[in-house]
N, C-alpha and C positions, 0 to 999 in steps of 0.2 A: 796340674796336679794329677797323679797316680790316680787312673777309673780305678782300678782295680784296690786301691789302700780304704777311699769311701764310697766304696761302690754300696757296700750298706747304707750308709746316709743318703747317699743318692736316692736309692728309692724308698727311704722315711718320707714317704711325700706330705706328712702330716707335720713334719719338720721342718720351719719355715725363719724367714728373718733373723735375728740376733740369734735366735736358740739353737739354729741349724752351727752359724757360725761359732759361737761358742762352746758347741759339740765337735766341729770340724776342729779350733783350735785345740780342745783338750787333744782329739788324736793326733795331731800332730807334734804337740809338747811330750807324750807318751814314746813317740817315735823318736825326735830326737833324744830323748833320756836314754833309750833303748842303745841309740849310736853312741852317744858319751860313754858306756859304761862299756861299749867293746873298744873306744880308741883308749880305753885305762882310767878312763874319770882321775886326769892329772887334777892336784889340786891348785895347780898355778891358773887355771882357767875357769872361763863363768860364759856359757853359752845363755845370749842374752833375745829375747825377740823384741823387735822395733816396727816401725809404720803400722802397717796395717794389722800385721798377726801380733805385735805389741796390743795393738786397740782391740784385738779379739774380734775383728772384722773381716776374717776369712771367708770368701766365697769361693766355689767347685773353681775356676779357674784362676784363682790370687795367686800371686809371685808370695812366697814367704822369705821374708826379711829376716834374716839372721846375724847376730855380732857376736863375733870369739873375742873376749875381753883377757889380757894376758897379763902376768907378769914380766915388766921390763927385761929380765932376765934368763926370760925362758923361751926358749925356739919352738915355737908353735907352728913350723911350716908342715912337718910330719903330721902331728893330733889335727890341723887343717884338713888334710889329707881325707883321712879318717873320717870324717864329718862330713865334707861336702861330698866325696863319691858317691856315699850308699843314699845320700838324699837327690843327690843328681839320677843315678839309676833308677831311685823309684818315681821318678818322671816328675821332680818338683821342679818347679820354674823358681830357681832361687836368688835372690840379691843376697848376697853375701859383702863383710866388710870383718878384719882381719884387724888387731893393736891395742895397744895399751888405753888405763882409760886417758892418761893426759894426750896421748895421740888424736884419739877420738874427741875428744873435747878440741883440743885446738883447731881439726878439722873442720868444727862444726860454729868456730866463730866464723870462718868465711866459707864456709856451705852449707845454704839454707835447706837443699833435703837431707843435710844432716842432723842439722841444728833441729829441723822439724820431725825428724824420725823417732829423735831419743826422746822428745815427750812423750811418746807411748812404749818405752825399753821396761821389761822385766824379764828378769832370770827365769830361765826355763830347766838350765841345769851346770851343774860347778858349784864352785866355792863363791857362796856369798861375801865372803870379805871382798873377793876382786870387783863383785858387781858391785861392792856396798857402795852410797853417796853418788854411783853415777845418772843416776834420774834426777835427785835432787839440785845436782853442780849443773847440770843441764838444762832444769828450769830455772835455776837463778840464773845462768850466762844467756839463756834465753828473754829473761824478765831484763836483765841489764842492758843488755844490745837491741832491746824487741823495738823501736821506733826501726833502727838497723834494717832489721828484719823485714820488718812490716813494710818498706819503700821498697824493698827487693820485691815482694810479696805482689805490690799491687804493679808492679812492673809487668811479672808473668801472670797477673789475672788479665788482664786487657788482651792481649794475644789468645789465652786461651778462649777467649767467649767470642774473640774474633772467629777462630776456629770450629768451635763445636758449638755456640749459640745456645739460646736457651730453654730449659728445659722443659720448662711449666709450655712454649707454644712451640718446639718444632717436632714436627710430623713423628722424626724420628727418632727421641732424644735421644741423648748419649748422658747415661746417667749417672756418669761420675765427674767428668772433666765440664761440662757445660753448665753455666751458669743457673746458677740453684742447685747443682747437684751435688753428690755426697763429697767431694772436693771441696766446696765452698763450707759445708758445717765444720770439716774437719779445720779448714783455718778459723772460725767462730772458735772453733773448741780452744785453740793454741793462743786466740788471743784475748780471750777468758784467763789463762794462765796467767799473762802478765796486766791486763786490766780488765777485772770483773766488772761488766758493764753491763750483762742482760739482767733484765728483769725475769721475774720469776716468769709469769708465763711466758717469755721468749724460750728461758731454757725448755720446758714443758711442751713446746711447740715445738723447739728442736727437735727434741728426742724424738717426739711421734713423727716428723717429716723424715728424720734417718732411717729410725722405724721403718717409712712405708716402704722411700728408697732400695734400702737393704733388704728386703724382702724381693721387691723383683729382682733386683740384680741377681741376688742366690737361685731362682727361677729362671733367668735370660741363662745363666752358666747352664743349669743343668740339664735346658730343653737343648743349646745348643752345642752341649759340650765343649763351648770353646773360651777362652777371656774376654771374649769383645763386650762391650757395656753399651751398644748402641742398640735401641729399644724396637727393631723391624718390623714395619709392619706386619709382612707375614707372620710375626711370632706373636704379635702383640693377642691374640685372640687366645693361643694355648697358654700362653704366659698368664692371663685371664682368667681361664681355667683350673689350671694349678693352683693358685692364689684364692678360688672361692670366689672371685666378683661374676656379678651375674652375665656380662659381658665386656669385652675390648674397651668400648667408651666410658664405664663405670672406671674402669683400669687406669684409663690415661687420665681422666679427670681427677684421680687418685693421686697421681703422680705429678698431676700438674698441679694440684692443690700443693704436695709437699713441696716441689721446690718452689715456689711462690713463698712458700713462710722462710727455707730458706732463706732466699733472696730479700725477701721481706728485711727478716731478723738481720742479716748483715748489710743492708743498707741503714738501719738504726744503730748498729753497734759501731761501723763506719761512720757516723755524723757524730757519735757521744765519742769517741776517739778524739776527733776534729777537736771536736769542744774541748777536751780535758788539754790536748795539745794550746789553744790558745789560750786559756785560763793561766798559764805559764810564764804567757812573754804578752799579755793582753795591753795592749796602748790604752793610755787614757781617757781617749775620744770612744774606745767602744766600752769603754766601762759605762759610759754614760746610755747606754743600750739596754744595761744589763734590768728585769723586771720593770722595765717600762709598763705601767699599767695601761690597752688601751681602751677598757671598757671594764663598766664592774665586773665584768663575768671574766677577761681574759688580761693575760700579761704577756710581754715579750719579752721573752731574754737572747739575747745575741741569733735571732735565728730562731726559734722554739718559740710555738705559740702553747701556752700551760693555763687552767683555769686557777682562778682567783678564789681564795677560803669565802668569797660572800659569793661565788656563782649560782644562779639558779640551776638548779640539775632536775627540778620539776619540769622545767622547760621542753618541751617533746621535741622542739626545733632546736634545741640548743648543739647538737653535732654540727647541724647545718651552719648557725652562725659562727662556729670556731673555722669549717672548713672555708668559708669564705673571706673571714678576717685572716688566715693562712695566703692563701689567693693574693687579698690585696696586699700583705707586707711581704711576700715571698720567703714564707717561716712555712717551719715544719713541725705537725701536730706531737708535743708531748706524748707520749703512749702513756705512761702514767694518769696522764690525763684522760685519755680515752679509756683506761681502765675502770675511772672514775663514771665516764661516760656511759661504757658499757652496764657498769651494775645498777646506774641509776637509769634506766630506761624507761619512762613513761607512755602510755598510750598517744599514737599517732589521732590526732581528730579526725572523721570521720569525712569531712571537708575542708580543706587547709586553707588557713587566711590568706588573703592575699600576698599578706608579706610573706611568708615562707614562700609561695610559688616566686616570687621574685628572689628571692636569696637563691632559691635552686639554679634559677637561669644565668644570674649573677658569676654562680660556680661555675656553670658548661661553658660557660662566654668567655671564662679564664681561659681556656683552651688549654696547651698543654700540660699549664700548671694541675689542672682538675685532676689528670689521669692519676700521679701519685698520691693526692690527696683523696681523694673517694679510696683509691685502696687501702690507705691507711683507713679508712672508716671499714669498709668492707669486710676486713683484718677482721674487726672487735662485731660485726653484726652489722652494724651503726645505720651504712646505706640500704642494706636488707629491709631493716626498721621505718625507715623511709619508705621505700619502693620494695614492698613486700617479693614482688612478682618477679625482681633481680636475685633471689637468695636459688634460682634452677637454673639459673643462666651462669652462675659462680665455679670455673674452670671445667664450665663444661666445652672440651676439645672438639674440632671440626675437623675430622679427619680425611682432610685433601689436600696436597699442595699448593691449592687455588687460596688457601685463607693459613697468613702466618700468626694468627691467636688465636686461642680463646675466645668462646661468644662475646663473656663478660669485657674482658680487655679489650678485645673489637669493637665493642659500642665507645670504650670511652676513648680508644684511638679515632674511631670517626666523630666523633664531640670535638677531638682535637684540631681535627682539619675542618670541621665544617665551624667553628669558631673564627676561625680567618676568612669565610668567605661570606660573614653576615653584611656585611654590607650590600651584597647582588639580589639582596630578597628584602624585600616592606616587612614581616615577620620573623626578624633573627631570633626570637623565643622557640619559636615551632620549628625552625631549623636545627637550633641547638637539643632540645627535646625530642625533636623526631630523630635525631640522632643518634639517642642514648636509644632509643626503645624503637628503631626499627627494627633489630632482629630477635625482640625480648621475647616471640616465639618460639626461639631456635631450645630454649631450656625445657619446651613441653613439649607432650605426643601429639602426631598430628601435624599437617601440612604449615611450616612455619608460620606462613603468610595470615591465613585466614584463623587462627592461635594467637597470632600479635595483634591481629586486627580487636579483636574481642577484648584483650588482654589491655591495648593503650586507649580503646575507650571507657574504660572502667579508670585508668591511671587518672587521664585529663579530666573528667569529670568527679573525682577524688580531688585533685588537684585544685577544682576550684574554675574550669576553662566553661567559656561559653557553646553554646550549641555547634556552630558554625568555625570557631579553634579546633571541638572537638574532632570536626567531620575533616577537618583542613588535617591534622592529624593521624587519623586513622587511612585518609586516603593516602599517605606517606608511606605507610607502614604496606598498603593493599599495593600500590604501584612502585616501591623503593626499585624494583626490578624492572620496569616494564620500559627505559628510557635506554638503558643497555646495553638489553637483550634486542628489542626494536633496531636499533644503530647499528648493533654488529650481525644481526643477524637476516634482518629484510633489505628489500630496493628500496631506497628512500625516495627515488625517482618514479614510484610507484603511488599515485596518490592512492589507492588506498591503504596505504601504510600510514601517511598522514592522517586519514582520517580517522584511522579505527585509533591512532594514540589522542587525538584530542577528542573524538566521543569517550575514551575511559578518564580523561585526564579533566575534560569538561573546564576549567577553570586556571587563569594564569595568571593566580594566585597559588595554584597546586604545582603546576608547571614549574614558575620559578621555584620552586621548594625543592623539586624533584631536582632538578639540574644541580642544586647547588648539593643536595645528597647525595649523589648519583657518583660527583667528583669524591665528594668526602667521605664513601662508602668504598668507593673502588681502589683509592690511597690507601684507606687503613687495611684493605685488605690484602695487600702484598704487591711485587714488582708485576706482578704479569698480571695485574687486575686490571691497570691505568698506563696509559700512553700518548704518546699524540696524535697517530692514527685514531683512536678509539674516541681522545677528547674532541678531534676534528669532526666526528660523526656525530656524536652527541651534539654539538654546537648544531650542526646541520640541521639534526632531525629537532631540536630546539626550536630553529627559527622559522620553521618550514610551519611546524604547530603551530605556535605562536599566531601568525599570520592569518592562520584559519580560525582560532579563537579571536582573533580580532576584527573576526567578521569578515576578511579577504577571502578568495574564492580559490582554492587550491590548484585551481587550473593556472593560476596565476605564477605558483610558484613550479611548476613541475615544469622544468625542460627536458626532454631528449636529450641530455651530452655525450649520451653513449647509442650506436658512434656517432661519432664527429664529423662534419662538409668533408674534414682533409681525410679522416678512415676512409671514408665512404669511395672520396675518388681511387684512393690506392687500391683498395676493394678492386674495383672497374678494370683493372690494368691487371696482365697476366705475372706481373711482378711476385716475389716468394718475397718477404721482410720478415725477417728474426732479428728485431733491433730493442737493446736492453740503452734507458733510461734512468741514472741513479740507480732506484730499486722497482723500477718496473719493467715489463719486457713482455714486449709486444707483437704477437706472429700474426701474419697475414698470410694464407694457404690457399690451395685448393682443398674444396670442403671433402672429408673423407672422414671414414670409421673411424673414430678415438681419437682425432685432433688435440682435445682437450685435455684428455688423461695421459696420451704420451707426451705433453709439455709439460705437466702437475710431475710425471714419472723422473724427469730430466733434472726440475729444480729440484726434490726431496734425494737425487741423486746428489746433487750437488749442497746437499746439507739448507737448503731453503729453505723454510719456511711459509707459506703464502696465506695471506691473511686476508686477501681479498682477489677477485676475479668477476671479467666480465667477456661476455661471445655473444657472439652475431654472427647469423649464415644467412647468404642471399645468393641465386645465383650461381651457384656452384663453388661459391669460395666462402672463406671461414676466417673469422677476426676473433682472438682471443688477446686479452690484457689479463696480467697479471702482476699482485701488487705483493712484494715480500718484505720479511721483516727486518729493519731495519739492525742487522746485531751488530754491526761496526760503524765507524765513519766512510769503509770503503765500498764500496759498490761491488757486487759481484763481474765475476769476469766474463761479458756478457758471450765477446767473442767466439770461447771452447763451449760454453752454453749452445750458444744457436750454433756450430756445428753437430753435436750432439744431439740435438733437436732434429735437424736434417736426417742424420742416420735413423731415428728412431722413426720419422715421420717415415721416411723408404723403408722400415723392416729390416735397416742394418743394424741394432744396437737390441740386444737382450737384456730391453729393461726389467722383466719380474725378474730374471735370474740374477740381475745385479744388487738389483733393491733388496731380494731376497739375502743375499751376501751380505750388503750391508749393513740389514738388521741382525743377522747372526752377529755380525764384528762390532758393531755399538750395543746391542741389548745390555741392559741392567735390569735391577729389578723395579718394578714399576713404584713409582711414585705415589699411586690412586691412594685415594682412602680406603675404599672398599674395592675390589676388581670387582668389573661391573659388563657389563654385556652389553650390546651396541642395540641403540633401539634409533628405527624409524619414525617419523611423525610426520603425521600430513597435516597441511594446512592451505583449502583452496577458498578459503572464505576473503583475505586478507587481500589480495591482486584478482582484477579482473581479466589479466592475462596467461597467468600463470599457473602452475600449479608448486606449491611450497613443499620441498623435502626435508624435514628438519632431522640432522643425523648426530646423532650421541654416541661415541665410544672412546677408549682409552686413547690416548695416544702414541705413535709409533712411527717408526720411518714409513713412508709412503704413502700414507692414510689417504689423502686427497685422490694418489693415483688409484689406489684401492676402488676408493668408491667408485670413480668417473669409469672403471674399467666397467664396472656394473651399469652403469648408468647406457655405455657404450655394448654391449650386452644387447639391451632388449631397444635399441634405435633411440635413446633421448636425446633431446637437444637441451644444451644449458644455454642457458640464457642469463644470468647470474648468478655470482658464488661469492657468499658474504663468509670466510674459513677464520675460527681464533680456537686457541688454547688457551685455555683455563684451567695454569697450572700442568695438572696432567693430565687433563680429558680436554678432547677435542670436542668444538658443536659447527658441525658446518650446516649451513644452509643455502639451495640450490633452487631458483628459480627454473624449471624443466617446463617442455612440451614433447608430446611425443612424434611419433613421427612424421604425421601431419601437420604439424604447426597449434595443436592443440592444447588445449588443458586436458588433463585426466582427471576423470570421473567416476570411471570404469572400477567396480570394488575390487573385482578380481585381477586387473591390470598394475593396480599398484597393489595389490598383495603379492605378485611376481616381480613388483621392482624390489621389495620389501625383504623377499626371499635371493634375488640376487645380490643387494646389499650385502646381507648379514652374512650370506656367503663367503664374498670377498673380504670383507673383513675379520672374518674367524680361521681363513684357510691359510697354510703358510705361501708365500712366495715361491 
């Protein structure tokens, strides 16, 4: 659309959502009045608007939908003419559509963005005789073919949410075409036309979720002058701004709230559709379904769990027992009912009887039944009421690619998988409970960890749990992280790495708890959370503990494998080996400056990945493994690799200026939540041989070579390299000696590793 037509609106910056729009549509209905009446304001025609500038939901970069409505009789290609140039030259992006109304109407039986446009068609300017009855004949051809419609409908919903995903959890939503987003109310709204099925506060929640919707979108247009609806992070903070929220994450937890109702709302209006549809052609045998009572309080009908006129609604647990008799019949909660729910809300006791603690667990043990069920309570308050301490954790967004939901949705994604895996633990209560409220600190200020710690022993002992549940509990909550982070980031060949995880872990009781949340935390938290490298380590660093809380003596468990009789001989022999393995690949050299970083520099050349690394120097020669990430079934080509290697090792191959190149040619814009600065951390408490580099920064081509080039810099020797991405930050950690064979100690010696780090990773190539 023409900066220059609302360049006034543009900067009403006090003019926001529907109102903006609503003022943007008036100028533009002014504007075309303005062109009808120099093409002659024929009275054979009726300049009509449809879709979006029909629904008065124009934003800075909307297409305006126009229809020239004509008499059969009259050659409208010239008055065309007339209309679209001068709205084309004032830079509209316009959908246009040209004919009579029976043309239009017959169009629109078989084309559903037609048939879906002229529900929102009103005259902007002409003769209303031509326009007259055609909004009307078009919701009734719409009311009459709407099942028609509606299969076409959910045909291209599936594809789309295939594409642009949903909006309430991804990073970056795209807030019109992605699930929950203003795409989705608009088909609520069209199929309200032919079967009015919301309840009152659905609609009321609708409008507020478009509401919020429609507000940033008209803010995304106008910060970036352009039509794209996808939510960037970089924008997400001024967008923020504009809007009045006190910051980014107040913003997205906004917007993830609205499309959740959304989503919400058309997953109920899509079940009560269902239902009206079999009410129709219903067989006999499920009539016999129909208000099955199965307790005084609730009734079943075809699927819908609904309360009974004798229910108690004094009952403070009464939500609880409806979402569990849900669970067990695989029904879904009446909302009328929870409305009911909602307004009779009694006080929570102040210690809950045993059986409610049991119903609760009963629920998380459903596993993924639970997740839609608690939302629907969530929806009305309900679970809030329950678990006071979940109502801050409620779409509050994690803004990293490392975590694909919401805190809230995250917990009861991880309830979902850690419900299939109670059998591997003597307490599948505390597993399913630790579940839901290991990260129930993430909704308050302050270090999540030690926030949830406080927070789930107030819960459990509320709840009714004894001393020792309590403690079994909270230490879930204290260590959900420590089994990992341990795995991927330490030598597990290093007893003291064993030991320091089972002096924190003390008990295996807590152990097994931790392993089986450990999986059930890192699944629900996206693809690059969980793998088989990572589950393979976990299992290790599992059994390694284990063994030692079972009294065994760690020496027992801790082999040298690295290297190996057969390294060691090759080592001995003046032999060169650059030999790739599946997904490992393994040089054997003479020992020289940067060994290690010009082989890191060769794989990230070659699009690698390395998630894990191990060296040894003796002697004057140099053994490096290296383990990458597994992205196909095919093996890299080890071959052009260890040539490549060879050149770089002699100083034939310009690896920063290449690598440099090929972050110019692959850059996007970052992924992070936050852009965040690359920090160092030391840790020589942990190995008795070592000294620990733990390295944090964003991710990008060559990072690995990056560091090791620093590392090669001031004489370090690696000795191990435990390398993963998370998402889009990288955490490597680096078992180092310095030149001598030594740990560092020296305060001043690692503040110059410290300093050439962060060098090499903030400089360009």
């Amino acid at each position: 659309m023409s900066g220059l037509f609302i360049e006034d609106l543009l900067l009403e910056t006090s003019t926001t959502g529907s109102i903006f729009c609503a003022q943007l549509t008036k100028r533009v209905d002014q504007f075309i009045e303005e062109i009808f009446q120099l093409a002659g304001s024929p009275e054979e025609v009726s300049v009509c608007a449809i879709g979006g500038y029909g629904r008065e939901e124009l934003c800075p970069g909307s297409d305006i939908d126009v229809l020239l409505i004509h008499d059969a009789s009259f050659d409208i290609s010239e008055v065309a003419e007339k209309i679209w140039y001068p709205l084309w030259d004032a830079g509209f992006k316009l959908g246009h559509q040209v004919g009579t109304q029976k043309e239009i109407l017959n169009l629109a039986e078989s084309n559903l963005e037609t048939a879906t446009s002229l529900l929102s068609a009103r005259i902007v300017a002409g003769n209303d005789k031509i326009f007259d009855g055609l909004a009307s004949e078009a919701q009734d051809q719409w009311i009459g073919r709407f099942h028609k419609y509606l299969k076409e409908l959910g045909n291209t919903v599936q594809d789309r949410y295939e594409k642009f995903g949903e909006v309430a959890f991804r990073l970056e939503p795209e807030l019109k075409q992605g699930r929950g987003g203003l795409r989705d109310a608009h088909i609520l709204q069209w199929m309200e036309i032919a079967e009015p099925i919301l309840i009152t506060s659905e609609s009321k929640g609708l409008m507020d979720a478009v509401e919020t919707l429609l507000s940033v979108r008209v803010e995304l247009h106008r910060v970036t002058g352009k039509r794209s609806d996808r939510l960037l992070l970089e924008l997400q903070d001024e967008v923020a701004e504009k809007l009045k929220y006190e910051n980014a994450d107040q913003l997205m937890s906004s917007v993830a709230n609205a499309a959740r109702v959304i989503t919400w709302t058309g997953d109920g209006a899509a079940r009560r559709i269902e239902r009206i549809r079999q009410s129709t052609s219903v067989r006999k045998s499920l009539n016999k379904l129909r208000n099955t009572e199965i307790s005084p309080h609730f009734e079943l009908d075809r699927g819908r769990l609904g309360l009974t006129q004798e229910a108690d609604k004094t009952d403070p647990f009464l939500p609880l027992r409806a979402a569990v008799l849900a669970s067990r019949f695989g029904a879904y909660l009446e909302r009328i009912s929870l409305e009911k729910l909602e307004d009779s809300k009694t006080e929570i006791p102040q210690i809950w009887p045993e059986e409610a603690r049991l119903l609760l667990i009963e629920l998380l043990m459903s596993g993924s039944k639970a997740v839609s069920i608690i939302e629907d309570l969530d929806q009305y308050g309900l679970f809030s009421h329950l678990i006071p301490e979940w109502e801050a954790c409620r779409s509050k967004p994690q803004r990293n690619a490392y975590h694909m939901f919401t805190v809230d949705r995250h917990l009861l994604e991880t309830v979902s998988v850690a419900a299939s895996l109670t059998t591997s633990v003597e307490r599948p209560d505390l597993l399913v409970l630790g579940a839901l409220l290991h990260d129930i600190g993430k909704g308050y200020p302050g270090d999540h960890t030690e926030v949830g710690m406080d927070l789930v022993k107030a819960i459990a002992q509320r709840m009714g749990y004894k001393n020792n549940d309590v403690e079994l509990l909270v230490g879930m909550v204290e260590h959900h992280l420590l089994l990992p982070d341990v795995a991927t980031r330490r030598d597990l060949d290093d007893d003291g790495t064993i030991k320091s995880v089972a002096t924190s872990v003390k008990t295996l009781s807590l152990l097994s708890l931790l392993d089986a949340l450990t999986e059930a935390d890192s699944i629900a938290t996206g693809p690059s959370a969980w793998s088989s490298w990572k589950a393979g380590l976990v299992r290790d660093l599992v059994a390694r503990v284990q063994h030692v809380l079972s009294g065994g003596d760690v020496e027992e468990i801790i082999e040298t494998i690295f290297p190996s009789e057969k390294q060691i001989d090759k080592m001995q022999s003046d032999e060169e080996i650059f030999s790739g393995d599946g997904f490992k690949f393994t040089v054997i050299t003479k020992d020289r400056t940067g060994v290690f970083s010009k082989v890191a520099g060769v794989l990230a050349l070659n699009g690698l990945d390395v998630i894990g690394a191990d060296a040894f120097s003796e002697a004057g020669r140099a053994l490096s493994v290296f383990s990458v990430d597994e992205k196909s079934t095919d093996a890299p080509n080890w071959q052009e690799i260890s040539q490549q290697v060879r050149l770089a090792l002699d100083g034939r191959l310009a690896l920063a200026a290449r690598l440099g190149e090929r972050s110019r040619v692959y850059s996007s814009v970052s992924t992070s939540a936050r852009p965040f600065d690359p920090k160092v951390e030391v840790d020589n408490s942990i190995s008795d041989s070592a000294t620990v580099l733990e390295i944090s920064c964003p991710d990008g081509i060559g990072v690995l070579y990056r560091i090791t080039r620093a590392f090669t810099e001031l004489d370090l020797n690696i000795v191990r390299a435990r390398v993963q991405t998370l998402g889009s930050d990288v955490v490597d950690a680096f078992y180092v000696l310095d030149a001598n064979g030594e740990k560092i100690e020296d305060p001043d010696h690692l503040s110059e590793i410290e300093l050439s780090v962060l060098r090499w990773l903030t400089t360009d190539l």
